[in-house]
C-alpha positions in Angstrom: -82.5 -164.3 -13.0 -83.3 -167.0 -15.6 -85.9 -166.0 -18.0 -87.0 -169.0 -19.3 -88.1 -170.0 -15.8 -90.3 -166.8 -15.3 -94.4 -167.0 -15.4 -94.0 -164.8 -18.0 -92.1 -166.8 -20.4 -93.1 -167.7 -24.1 -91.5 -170.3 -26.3 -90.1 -169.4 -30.0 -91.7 -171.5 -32.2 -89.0 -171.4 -34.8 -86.4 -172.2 -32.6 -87.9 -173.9 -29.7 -86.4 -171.4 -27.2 -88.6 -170.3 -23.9 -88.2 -166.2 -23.3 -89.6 -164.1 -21.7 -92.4 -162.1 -22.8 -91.5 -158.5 -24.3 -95.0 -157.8 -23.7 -94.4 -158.5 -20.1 -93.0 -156.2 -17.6 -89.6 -157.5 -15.8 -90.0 -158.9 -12.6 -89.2 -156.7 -9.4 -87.1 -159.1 -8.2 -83.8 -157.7 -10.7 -83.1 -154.4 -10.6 -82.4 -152.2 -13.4 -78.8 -151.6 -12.7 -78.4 -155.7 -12.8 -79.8 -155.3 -15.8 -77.2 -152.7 -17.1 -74.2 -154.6 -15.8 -75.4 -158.0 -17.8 -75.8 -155.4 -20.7 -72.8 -153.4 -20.6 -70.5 -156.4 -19.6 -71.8 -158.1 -22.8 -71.4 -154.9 -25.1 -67.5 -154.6 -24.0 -66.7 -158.6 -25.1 -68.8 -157.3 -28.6 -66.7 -154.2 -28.5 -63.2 -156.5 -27.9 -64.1 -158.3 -31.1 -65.1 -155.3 -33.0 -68.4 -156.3 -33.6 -71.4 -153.8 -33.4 -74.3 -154.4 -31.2 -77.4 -155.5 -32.9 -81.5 -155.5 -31.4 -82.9 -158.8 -31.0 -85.0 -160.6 -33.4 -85.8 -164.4 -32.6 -86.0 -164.5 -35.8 -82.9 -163.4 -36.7 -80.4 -165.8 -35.4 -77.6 -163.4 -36.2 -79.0 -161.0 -33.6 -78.1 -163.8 -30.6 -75.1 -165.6 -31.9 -73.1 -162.6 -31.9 -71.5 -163.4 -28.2 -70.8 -166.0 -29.5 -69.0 -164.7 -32.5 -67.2 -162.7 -30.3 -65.5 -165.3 -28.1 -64.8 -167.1 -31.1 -62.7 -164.0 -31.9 -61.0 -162.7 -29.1 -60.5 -166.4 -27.3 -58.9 -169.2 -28.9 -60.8 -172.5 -28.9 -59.5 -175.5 -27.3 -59.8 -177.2 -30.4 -58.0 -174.9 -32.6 -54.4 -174.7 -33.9 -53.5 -172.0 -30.8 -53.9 -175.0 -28.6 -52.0 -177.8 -31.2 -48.3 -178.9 -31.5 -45.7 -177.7 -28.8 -47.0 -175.0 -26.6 -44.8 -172.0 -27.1 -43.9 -168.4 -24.6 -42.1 -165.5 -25.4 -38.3 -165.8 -24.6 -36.7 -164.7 -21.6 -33.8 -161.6 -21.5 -30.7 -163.4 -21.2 -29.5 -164.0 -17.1 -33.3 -163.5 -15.8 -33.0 -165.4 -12.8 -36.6 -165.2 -12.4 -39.2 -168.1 -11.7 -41.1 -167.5 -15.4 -41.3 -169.8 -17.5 -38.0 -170.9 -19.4 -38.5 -171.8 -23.2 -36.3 -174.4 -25.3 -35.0 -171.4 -26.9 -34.0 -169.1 -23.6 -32.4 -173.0 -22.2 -30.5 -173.5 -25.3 -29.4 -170.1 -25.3 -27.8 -170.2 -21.6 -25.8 -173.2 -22.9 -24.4 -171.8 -25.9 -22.9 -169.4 -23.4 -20.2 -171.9 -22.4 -20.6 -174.8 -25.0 -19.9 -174.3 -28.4 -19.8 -177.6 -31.5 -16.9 -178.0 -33.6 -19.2 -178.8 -36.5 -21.1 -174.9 -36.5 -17.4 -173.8 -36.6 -16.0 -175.6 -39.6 -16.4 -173.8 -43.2 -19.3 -175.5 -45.2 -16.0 -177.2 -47.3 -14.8 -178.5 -44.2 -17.7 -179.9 -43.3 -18.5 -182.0 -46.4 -14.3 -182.9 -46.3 -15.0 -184.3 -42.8 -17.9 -186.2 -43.7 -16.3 -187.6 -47.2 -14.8 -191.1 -46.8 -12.3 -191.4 -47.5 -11.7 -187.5 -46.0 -9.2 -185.5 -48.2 -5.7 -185.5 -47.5 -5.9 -181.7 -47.2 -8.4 -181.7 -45.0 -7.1 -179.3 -41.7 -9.4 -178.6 -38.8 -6.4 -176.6 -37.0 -8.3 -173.0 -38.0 -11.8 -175.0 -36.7 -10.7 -175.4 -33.7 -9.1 -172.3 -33.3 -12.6 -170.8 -34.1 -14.7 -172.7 -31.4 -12.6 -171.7 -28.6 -12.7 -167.8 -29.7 -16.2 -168.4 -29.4 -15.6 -169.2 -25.8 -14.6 -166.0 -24.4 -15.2 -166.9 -20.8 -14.1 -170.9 -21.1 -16.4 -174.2 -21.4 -16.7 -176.8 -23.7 -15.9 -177.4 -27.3 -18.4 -180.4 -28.1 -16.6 -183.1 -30.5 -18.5 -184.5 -33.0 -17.9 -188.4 -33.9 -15.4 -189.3 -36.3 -12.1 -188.6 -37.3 -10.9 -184.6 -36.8 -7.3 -184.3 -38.9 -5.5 -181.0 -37.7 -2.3 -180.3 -37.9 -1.8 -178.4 -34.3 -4.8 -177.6 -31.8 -3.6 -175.1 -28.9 -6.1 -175.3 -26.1 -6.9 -172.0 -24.9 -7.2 -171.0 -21.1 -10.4 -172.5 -19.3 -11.2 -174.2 -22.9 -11.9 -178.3 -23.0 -12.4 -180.1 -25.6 -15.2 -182.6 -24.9 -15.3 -186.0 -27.2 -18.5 -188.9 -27.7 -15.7 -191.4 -26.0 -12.3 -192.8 -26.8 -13.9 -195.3 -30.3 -16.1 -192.2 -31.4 -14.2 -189.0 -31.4 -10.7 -189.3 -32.7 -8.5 -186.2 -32.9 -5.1 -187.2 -35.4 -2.2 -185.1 -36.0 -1.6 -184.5 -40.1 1.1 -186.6 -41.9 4.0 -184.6 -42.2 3.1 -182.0 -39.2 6.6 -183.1 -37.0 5.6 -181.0 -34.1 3.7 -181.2 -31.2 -0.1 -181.6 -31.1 -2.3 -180.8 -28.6 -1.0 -178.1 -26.8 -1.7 -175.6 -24.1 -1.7 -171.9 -24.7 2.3 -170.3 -24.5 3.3 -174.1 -23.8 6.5 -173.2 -25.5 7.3 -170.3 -23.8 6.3 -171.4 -20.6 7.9 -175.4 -20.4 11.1 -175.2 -18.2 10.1 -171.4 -17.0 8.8 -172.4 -13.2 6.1 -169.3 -13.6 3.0 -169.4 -12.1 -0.7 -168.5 -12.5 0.5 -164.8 -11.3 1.9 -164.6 -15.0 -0.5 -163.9 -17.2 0.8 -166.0 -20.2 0.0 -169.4 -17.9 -3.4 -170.8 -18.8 -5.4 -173.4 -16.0 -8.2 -175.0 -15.8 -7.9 -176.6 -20.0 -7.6 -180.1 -21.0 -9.3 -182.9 -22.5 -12.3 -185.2 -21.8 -13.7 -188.5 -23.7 -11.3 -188.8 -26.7 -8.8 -190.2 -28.7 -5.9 -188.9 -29.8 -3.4 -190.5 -32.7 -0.1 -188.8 -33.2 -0.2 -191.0 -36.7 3.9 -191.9 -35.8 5.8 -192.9 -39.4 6.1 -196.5 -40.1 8.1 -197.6 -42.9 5.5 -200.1 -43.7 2.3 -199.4 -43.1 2.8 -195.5 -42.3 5.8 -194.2 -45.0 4.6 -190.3 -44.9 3.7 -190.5 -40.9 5.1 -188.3 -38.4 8.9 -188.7 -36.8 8.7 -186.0 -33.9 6.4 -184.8 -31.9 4.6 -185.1 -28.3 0.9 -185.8 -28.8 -0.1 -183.9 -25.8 1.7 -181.0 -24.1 0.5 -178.9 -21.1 1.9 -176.5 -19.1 -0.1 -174.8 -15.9 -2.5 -175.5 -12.8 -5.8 -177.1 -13.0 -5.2 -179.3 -16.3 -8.1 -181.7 -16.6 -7.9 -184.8 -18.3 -11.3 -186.5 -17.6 -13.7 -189.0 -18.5 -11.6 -191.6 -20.6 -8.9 -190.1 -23.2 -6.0 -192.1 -25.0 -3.1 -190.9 -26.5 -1.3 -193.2 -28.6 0.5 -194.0 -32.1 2.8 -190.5 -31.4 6.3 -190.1 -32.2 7.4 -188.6 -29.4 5.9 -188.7 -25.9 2.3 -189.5 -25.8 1.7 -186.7 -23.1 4.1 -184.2 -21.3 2.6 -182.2 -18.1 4.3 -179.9 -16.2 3.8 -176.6 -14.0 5.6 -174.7 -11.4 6.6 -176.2 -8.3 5.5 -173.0 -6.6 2.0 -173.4 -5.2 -0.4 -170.2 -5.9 -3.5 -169.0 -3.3 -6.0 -167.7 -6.2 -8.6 -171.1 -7.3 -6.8 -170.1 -10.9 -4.3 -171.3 -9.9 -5.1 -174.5 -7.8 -2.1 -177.3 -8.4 -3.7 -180.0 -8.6 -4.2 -181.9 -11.8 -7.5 -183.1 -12.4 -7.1 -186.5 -14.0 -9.6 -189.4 -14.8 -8.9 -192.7 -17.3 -5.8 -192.0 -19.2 -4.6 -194.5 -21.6 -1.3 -194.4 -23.3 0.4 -196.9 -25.7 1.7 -197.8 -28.8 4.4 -194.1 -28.7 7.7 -194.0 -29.9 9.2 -191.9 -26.1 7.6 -192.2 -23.0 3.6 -193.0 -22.5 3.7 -190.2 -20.1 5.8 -188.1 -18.4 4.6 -185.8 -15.3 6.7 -183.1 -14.1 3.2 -181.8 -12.4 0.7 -180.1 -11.4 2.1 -181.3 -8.4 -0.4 -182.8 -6.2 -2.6 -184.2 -8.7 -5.5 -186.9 -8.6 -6.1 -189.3 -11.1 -8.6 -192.5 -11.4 -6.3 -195.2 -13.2 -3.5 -194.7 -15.9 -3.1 -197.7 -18.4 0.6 -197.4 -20.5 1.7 -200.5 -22.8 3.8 -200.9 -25.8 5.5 -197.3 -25.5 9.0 -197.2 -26.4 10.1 -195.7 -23.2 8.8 -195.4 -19.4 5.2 -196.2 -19.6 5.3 -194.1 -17.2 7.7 -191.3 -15.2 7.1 -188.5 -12.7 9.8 -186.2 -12.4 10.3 -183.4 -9.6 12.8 -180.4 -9.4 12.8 -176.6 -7.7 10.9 -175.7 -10.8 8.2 -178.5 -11.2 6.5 -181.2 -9.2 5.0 -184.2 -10.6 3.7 -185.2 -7.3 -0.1 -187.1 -7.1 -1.7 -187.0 -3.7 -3.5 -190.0 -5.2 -3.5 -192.8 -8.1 -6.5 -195.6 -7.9 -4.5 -197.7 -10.2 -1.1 -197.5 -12.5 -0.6 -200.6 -14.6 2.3 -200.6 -17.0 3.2 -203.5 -20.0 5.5 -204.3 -22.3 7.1 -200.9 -22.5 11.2 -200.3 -22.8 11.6 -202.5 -25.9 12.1 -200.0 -28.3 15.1 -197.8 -26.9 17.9 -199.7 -26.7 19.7 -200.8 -23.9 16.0 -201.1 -23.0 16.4 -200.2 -19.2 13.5 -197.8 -19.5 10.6 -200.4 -18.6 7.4 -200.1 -16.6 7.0 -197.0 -14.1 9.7 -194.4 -12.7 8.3 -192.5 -9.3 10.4 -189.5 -9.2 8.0 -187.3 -7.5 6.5 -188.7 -4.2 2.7 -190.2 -5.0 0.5 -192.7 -3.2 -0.9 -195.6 -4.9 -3.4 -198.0 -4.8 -3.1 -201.0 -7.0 0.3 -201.0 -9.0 1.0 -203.4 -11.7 4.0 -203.9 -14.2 3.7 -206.7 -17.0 7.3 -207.6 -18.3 7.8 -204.3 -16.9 10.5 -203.0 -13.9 9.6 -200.3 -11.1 12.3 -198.0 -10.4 11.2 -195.5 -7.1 13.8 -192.3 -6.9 11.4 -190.1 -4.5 10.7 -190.5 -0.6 7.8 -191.3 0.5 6.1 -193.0 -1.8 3.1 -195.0 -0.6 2.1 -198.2 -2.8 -0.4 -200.1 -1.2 -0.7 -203.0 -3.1 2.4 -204.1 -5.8 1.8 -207.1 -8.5 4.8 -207.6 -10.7 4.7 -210.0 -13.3 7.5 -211.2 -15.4 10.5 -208.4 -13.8 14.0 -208.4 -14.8 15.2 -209.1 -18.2 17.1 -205.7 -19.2 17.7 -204.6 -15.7 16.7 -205.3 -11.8 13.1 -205.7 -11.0 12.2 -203.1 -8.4 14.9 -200.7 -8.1 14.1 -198.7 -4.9 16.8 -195.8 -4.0 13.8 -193.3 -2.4 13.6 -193.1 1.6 10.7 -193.4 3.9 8.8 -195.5 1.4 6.1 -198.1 2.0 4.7 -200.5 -0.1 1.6 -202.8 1.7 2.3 -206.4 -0.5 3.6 -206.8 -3.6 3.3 -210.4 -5.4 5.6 -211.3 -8.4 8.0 -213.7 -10.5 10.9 -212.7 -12.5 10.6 -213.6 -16.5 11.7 -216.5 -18.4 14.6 -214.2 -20.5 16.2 -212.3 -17.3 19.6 -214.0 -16.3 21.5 -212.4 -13.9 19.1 -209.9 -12.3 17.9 -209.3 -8.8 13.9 -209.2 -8.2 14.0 -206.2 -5.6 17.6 -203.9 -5.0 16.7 -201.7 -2.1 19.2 -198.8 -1.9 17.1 -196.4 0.6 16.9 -195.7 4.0 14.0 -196.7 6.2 12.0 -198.5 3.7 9.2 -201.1 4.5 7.6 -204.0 2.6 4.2 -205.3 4.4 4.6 -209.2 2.6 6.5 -209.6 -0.2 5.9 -213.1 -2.0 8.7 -213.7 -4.9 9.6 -216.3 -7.3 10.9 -216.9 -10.6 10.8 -218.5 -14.1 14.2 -218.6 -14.5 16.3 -219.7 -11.8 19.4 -218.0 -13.2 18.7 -214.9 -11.2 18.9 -213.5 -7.6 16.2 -212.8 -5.0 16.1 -209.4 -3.0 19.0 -207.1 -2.3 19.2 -205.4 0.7 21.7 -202.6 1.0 19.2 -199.5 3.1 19.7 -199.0 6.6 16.7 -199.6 9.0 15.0 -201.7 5.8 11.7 -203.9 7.1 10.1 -206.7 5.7 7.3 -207.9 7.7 6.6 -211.0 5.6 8.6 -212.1 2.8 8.8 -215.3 1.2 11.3 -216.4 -1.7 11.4 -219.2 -3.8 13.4 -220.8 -7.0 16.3 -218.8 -7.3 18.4 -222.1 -7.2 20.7 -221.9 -10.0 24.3 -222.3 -8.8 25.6 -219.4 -7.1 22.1 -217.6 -6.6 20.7 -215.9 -3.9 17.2 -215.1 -2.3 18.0 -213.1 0.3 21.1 -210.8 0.6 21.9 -208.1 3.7 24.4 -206.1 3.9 23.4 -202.5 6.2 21.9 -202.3 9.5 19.1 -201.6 11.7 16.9 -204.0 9.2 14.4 -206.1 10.7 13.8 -209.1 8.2 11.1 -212.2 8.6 9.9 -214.4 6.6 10.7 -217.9 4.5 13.0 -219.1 2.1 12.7 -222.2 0.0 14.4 -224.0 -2.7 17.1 -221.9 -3.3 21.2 -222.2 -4.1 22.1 -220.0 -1.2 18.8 -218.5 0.8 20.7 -216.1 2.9 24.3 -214.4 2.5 24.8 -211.9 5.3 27.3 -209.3 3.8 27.5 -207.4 6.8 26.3 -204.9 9.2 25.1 -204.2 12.4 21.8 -204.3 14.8 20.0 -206.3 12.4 17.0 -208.6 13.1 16.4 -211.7 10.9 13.7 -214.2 11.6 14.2 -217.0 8.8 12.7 -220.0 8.0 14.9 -222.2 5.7 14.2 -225.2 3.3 17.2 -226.6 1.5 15.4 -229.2 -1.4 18.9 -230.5 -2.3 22.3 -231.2 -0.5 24.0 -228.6 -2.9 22.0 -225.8 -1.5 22.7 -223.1 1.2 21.1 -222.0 4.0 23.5 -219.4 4.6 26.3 -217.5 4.0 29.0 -214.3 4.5 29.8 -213.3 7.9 28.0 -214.9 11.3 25.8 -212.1 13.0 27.9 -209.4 15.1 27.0 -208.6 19.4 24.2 -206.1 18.3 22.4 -208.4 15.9 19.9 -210.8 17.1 19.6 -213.6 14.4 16.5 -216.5 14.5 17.3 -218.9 11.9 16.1 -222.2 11.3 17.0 -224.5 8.6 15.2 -227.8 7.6 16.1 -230.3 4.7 19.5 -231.1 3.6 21.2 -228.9 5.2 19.4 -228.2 8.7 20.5 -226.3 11.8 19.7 -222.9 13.1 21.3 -220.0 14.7 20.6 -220.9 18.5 21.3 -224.2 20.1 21.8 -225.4 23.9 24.6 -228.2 23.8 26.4 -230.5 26.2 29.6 -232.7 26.2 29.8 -235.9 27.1 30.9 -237.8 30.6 34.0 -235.9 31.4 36.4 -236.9 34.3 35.7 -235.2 37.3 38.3 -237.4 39.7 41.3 -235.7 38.3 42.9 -232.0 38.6 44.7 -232.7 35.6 44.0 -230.3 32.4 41.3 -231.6 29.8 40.5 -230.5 26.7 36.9 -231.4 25.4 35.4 -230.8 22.2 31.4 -230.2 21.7 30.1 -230.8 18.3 27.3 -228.4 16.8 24.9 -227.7 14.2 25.0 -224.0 14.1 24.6 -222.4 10.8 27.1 -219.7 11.6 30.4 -220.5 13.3 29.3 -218.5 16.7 31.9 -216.2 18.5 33.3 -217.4 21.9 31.3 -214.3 23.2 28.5 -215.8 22.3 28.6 -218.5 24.4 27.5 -219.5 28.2 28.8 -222.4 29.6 27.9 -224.3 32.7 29.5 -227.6 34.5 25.8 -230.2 35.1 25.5 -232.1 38.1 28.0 -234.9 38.0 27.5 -239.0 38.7 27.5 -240.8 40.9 25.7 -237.8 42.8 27.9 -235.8 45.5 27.7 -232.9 47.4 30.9 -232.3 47.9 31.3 -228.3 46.3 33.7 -228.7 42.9 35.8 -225.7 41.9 36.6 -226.0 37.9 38.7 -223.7 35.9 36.6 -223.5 32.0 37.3 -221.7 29.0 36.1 -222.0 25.3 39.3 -222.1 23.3 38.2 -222.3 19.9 35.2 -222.6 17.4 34.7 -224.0 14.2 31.7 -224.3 11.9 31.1 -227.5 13.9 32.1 -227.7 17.0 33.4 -225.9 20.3 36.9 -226.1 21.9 36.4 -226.3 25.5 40.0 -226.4 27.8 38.9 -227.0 31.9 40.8 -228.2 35.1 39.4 -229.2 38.5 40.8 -227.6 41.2 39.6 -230.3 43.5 39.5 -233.7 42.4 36.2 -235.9 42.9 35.8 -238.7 44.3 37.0 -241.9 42.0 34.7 -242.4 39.2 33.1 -239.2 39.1 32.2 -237.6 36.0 30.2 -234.6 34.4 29.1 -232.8 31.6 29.5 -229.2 30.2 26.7 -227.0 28.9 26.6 -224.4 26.1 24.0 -222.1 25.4 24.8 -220.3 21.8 22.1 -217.5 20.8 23.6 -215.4 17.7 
């Protein structure tokens, strides 16, 4: 009921309030138990506050402010510092998987759980050495990172702050990753004087050459690296005097490895990175083979950029290797490793090889079987040892020099195109030597900057090039094209070369050729003529023109004598054909008759430019008739 609404109501002159009359009884219409609720309700907020009840005197305003009062007290007001600043709640336990609220505190918590910082686990020493420039020479981080991982029981992540981290050794512990700012920001380099390996995985050198798998409980998975830099800080007897002289920069045995984001390995005096697990495949996730690799970049180290001897079956963005002393880089495979890759988006290899002499170890060596996307060697070679590799797209610039170009002894390979030139300083090398069996080249387009060097070597059986096209080699004695196996089915063009095709030998071999000779000292072919089972489609244009079918015919020959004739057809073959590989046939003679002539023919002889042909009538014409003979030659 409102009281300053009823008949009864007065007004406070001090205060200006209307109220209703204490003289006055209170109206019917509220009962006295409303009454008491209003009352008592009002008494337990006074009673919350700890503030005694008081009677009322309008002209005591402390008698009707002390609701108010209490309010004040036991709420806080909107305007107060309770209601200020961030708002804050009580923390949850640790794993409530509740739906209350989740403070910054219980968030940063859960993360702590698998991610730790370097910086909380270096000494206060070590972290004012690491921030000093420049940092001490004594300056170690080895025990630092030790320390963060043994604050991972369970695995995660070992967050890298940015700048340079000297350490003498860091073993990465099982289901531990170190986790950089990015390759320029977070750079991890091995001590001077150190002469070991680096970065390696837990029992690494118990473990390397050992074949165990994840059923052993000394082999680590699931460890590795992610957005970093590694410097192996390799001795240089000018600008590095007290650097390093051995040592792999990275070393990993086991499943799982993960290399991720973008990491570099370079300046090492050994390998820049080593992989390697058993060749024995496990059926626990522990233990899952494959290799989980992103961006890897590796140059500038004094052994190979990398070598892969597994997990077998691995994946792996791009790889990026220049300016390593040995294979920028080599997959191996054995009965105890596998350094097989299901898949590779790109390998691209430069300038690597120079530093071991005889430098024959340049570009990539596949000895485990991988598929590629985009391969790419700059003044690098390809060598492929294992079967069934896949390479779907090959650019090779600048091949040769210290030994063949592509090199391919593997079986059952296949590579989609591949688009090159031989360099400038290679003399005496072939572009492409393919020694295995049932290899096949989509298009193949191949010249070279020095003509002092030969084309593509064919020595596999069943080899097919869909498409090839060869041009340049035309120093004297040079070759594009040279076949000697069988079953090969070969088309394509050849242009401005010394000899475009030398057929060593073989047998059931297909060749579809088109020839341009640019100057009368050049070859369109060579070696022996095609055999019964081969089937040969040559064509030659230029200076020396011709092909490897023809249909010819003699001239007027006398068909009014029975006496014996010998006639000689010239040709233009580019092989001298077989007799066997020739059909003759007497045309219709002149003047016209149709009298029925019996003639005794046979091909005598062959030469590179004609056809012997010895024949006698049986019947002789009438006076003054002659004929011709036909040959139809198809090597």
């Amino acid at each position: 009921m409102n009281y300053t609404d009823s008949l009864d109501r007065v007004t406070h002159t001090p205060t200006g309030h209307t109220m209703h009359s204490d003289t006055e009884a209170i109206p019917t219409v509220q009962s006295a138990n409303d009454t008491n609720m209003v009352i008592w309700s009002l008494m337990e907020l006074l009673g919350a506050a700890d503030i005694p009840g008081k009677s009322f005197n309008p002209d005591d305003p402390e008698s009707y402010t002390l609701l108010k009062k209490a309010m004040d007290s036991v709420y806080a007001k909107l305007d107060g510092p309770e209601f200020s600043g961030p708002p804050t709640a009580p923390t949850a336990p640790a794993f409530d998987d509740s739906r209350n609220l989740a403070t910054t505190e219980y968030v940063e918590r859960a993360i702590e759980l698998h991610t730790v910082n370097l910086l909380s686990h270096m000494t206060p020493q070590e972290r004012i050495d690491f921030a000093t420039r420049p940092q001490p020479l004594e300056l170690d981080l080895q025990a630092a990172f030790s320390r963060a991982q043994a604050a991972l029981p369970n695995g995660g992540y070992v967050e890298l702050p940015v700048g340079v981290m000297p350490a003498s050794r860091i073993t990465i512990l099982r289901k531990c990753v170190l986790r950089g700012k990015g390759v320029a920001s977070s750079i991890i380099r091995q001590r001077a004087g150190s002469n070991q390996d680096f970065i390696i995985s837990e029992n690494f050198q118990v473990l390397t050459g050992s074949k165990l798998t994840i059923n052993d409980p000394r082999v680590p998975s699931w460890f590795g690296l992610v957005d970093l830099h590694v410097d192996g800080n390799r001795f240089n007897a000018t600008t590095n005097p007290t650097g390093n002289t051995v040592g792999t920069g990275v070393s990993f045995y086991g499943p799982a490895q993960i290399l991720g984001g973008k990491v570099m390995v370079r300046n090492c005096a050994g390998r820049g990175i080593y992989t390697e697990d058993s060749s024995i495949a496990s059926a626990v996730w522990e233990g899952q083979e494959e290799g989980q690799f992103e961006n890897i970049i590796v140059r500038d180290n004094t052994g190979d950029g990398w070598l892969s001897r597994g997990p077998h079956n691995s994946l792996c963005k791009s790889i990026t290797s220049g300016f390593n002393g040995g294979w920028g880089f080599k997959s191996e495979e054995s009965d105890e490793y596998s350094g097989s890759f299901d898949a590779i988006g790109s390998l691209h290899t430069y300038g690597n090889g120079r530093a071991i002499l005889p430098s024959v170890r340049t570009g990539a060596s596949l000895g485990a079987i991988c598929r590629i996307g985009k391969l790419i060697t700059d003044g690098d070679n390809l060598t492929i040892e294992a079967s069934r590799v896949q390479i779907q797209t090959y650019r090779c610039y600048n091949m040769g020099a210290a030994r063949d170009g592509l090199v391919w002894n593997g079986h059952e390979g296949f590579i989609g195109a591949m688009n090159g030139n031989m360099w400038s300083n290679s003399v005496g090398r072939a572009a492409v030597v393919i020694n295995g069996r049932r290899n096949r080249i989509g298009a193949a387009l191949i010249s070279t900057n020095n003509p002092d060097n030969d084309g593509f070597v064919i020595n596999g059986v069943s080899t097919q090039i869909d498409g090839i096209n060869i041009s340049g080699f035309n120093a004297a004695g040079r070759t594009a094209l040279s076949l000697n196996s069988s079953k090969c089915r070969i088309t394509g063009e050849i242009t401005n070369s010394s000899i475009a095709f030398n057929y060593v030998g073989g047998a059931s071999n297909i060749v579809d050729l088109e020839i341009s000779t640019d100057r009368e000292d050049q070859i369109a072919v060579t070696g022996g003529r095609p055999g019964q089972s081969d089937r040969f489609s040559i064509r030659s244009t230029g200076y020396n023109s011709g092909g490897t079918s023809a249909s010819i015919m003699s001239g007027a020959i006398a068909m009014d004598t029975t006496a014996p004739q010998i006639v000689t057809i010239p040709h233009s073959l580019l092989y001298t054909p077989a007799r066997e590989q020739c059909a003759m046939s007497l045309l219709g003679g002149s003047p016209t008759s149709t009298a029925y002539v019996i003639a005794y023919m046979q091909i005598t002889s062959t030469s590179p430019t004609a056809i012997v042909v010895n024949y006698r009538l049986v019947t002789a014409g009438p006076p003054g008739t002659v004929a011709r003979i036909g040959i139809r030659v198809a090597l």
